[in-house]
N, C-alpha and C positions, 0 to 999 in steps of 0.2 A: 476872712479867708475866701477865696476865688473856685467857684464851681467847677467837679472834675465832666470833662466830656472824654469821648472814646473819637480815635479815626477810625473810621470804618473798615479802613483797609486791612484792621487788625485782625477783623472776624470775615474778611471775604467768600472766606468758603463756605463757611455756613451763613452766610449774609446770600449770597448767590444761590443756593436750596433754600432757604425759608427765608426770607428777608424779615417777616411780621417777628416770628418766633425768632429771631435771634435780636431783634431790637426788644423786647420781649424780656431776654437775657439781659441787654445791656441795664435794661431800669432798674430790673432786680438785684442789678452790682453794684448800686446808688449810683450810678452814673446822670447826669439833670443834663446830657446834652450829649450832641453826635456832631462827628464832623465829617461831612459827606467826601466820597468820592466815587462817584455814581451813585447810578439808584436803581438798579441791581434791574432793570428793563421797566421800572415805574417810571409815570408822569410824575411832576412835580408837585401836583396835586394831590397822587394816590400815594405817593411818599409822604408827605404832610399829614394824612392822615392817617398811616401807622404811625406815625412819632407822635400825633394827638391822643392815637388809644390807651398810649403806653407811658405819659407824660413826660416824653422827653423833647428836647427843641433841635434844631439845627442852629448851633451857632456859628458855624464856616463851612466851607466846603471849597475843594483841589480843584482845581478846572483847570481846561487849556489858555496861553495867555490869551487875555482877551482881544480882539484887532476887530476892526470894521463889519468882519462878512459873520463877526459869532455877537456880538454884543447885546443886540435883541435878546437871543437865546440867555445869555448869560445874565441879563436883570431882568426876565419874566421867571427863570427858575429861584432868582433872587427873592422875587416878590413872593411867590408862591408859596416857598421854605420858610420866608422869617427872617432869613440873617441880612447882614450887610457887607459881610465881609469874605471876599474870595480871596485863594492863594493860587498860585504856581510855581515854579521853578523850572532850573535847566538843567542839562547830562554835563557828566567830564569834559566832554571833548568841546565847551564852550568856555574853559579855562585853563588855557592854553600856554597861555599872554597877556601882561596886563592890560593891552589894551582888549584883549576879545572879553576880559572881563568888563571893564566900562563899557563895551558894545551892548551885554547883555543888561547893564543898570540903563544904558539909554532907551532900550526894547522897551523895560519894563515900567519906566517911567513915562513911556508915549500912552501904553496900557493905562496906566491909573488914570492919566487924560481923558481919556475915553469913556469911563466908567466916572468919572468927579459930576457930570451932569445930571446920573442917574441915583445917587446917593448911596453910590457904592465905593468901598475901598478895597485896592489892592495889594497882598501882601506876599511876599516870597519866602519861599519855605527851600533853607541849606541843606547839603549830604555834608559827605567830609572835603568832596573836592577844594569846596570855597572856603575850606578851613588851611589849604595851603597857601605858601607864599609862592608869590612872584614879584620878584625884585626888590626882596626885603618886608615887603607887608602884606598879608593875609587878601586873599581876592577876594572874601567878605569886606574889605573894609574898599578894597577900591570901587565894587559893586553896589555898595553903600552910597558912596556918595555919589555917584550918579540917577541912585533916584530918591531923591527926596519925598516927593510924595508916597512911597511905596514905604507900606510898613515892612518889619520884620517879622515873620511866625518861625522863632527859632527854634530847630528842633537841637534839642540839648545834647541829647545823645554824639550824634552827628560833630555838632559844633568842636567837642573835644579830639575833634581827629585821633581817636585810641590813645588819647593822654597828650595828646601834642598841646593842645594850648589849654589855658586856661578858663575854663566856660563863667567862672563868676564874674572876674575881671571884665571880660567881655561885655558880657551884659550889663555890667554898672557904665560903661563905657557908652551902651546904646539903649538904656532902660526906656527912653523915653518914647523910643519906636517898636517896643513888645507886647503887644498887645494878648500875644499867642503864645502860648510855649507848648513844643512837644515834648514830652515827660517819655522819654524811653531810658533804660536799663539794661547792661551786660557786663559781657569781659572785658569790655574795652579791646578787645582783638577782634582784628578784621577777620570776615567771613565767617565767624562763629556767632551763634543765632542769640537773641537779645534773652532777657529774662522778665519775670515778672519785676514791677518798678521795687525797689528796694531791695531786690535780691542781688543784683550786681554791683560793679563797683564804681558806679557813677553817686557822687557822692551828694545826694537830689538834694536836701535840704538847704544846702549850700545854693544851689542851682536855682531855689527858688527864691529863695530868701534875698538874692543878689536885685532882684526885679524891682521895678517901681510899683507898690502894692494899688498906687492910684491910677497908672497905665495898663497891667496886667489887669484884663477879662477872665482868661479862661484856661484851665490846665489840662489838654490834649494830651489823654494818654495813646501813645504807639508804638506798636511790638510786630516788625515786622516778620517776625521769624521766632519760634521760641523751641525750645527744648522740652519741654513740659506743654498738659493738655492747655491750647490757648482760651479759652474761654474760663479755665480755673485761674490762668495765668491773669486775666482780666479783672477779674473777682479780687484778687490777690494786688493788686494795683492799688486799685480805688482802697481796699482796706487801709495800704500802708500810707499814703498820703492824708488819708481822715484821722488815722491814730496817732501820724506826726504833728499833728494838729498843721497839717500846709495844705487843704483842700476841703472844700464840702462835701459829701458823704448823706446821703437821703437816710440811712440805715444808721448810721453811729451818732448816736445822741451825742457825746463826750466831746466832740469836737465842735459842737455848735456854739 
């Protein structure tokens, strides 16, 4: 089974008042990893070492894409953290049209150029936009093939555009570029706030089980929004993927 990490964006606002004590929380949820996005006004360094007090790691982290005038920045915080592997993405209004969607795989495949010297890789992280068609096929897929070198960190949730497409298909379809999964949960209706993982109706097991167990790293839980207290909601996460036996769990013997 493949260790549960946390996005950090999940717990922002308590990440933003106490950053130590809410990483703190996160280890206590069995969570073995985080995945940045910011570091809440720390260096890279004084981030590193609350994740050392707490034994947890940084296995990714969201950044802007990377170009020329940030790339220093971007693999000295790389160095610093641990990981190797950064993501991005782009807004709606960059799929448009099929071709603004290959624009955007060309961007991001100049990026992993960039970063391939430094021993970093780049991966892109979907909403539901790239879950729609244009011109017959999904602008994930035409997005895709314009950057090869760019992995995928799919977020699962997302991917299913509220039931529209199929998320396992998918992924068996592109296992071999998944390094990341984001593990979110809800109603599957837009603009209503996610759930704790296994509370909705995203049917995970499925979701995970579809992956290449030998390309899949790491199971990124994220809740951007929830109806319930987030931090129980978080707790609540990590339980149900260690009791389904589909994630590691620091706290639950049973699934080891």
């Amino acid at each position: 089974m493949h260790p549960i990490a946390l996005q950090l964006w999940t717990v922002r606002q308590a990440a933003a008042a106490d950053p130590a004590a809410t990483l703190r929380q996160v280890a206590q949820a069995g969570y073995a990893g985080v995945e940045t996005a910011g570091l809440y006004g720390r260096t890279p360094a004084q981030f590193r070492k609350m994740l050392d007090d707490v034994g947890l790691v940084a296995c990714s982290a969201h950044i802007a894409v990377p170009t020329k005038d940030n790339v220093s920045e971007i693999v000295d915080a790389a160095g610093a953290l641990g990981y190797e592997m950064v993501i991005s993405g782009r807004g709606p209004d960059n799929f448009k049209t099929a071709d603004s969607a290959r624009a955007v795989g060309d961007e991001f495949q100049a990026a992993a150029e960039l970063l391939r010297p430094h021993g970093l890789k780049l991966g892109y992280h979907n909403h539901w936009w790239e879950f729609e068609e244009l011109g017959g096929r999904l602008a994930m897929e035409l997005l895709a093939e314009r950057m090869p070198s760019v992995f995928l960190e799919l977020d699962t949730y997302w991917a299913s555009n509220f039931g529209k497409v199929d998320v396992p298909a998918f992924i068996r379809r592109h296992a071999g570029r998944i390094p990341l999964m984001h593990i979110k949960d809800g109603p599957l209706v837009e603009d209503r706030p996610h759930t704790a993982v296994g509370a909705g109706k995203v049917d995970v097991p499925a979701v995970i089980r579809a992956a290449d167990a030998k390309v899949l790293r790491w199971l990124i839980v994220e809740l951007d929004e929830c109806a319930t207290d987030m931090m129980q909601a978080v707790r609540h996460s990590a339980d149900f993927l260690a009791k389904a036996k589909l994630g590691k769990h620091r706290g639950i013997e049973s699934t080891e």
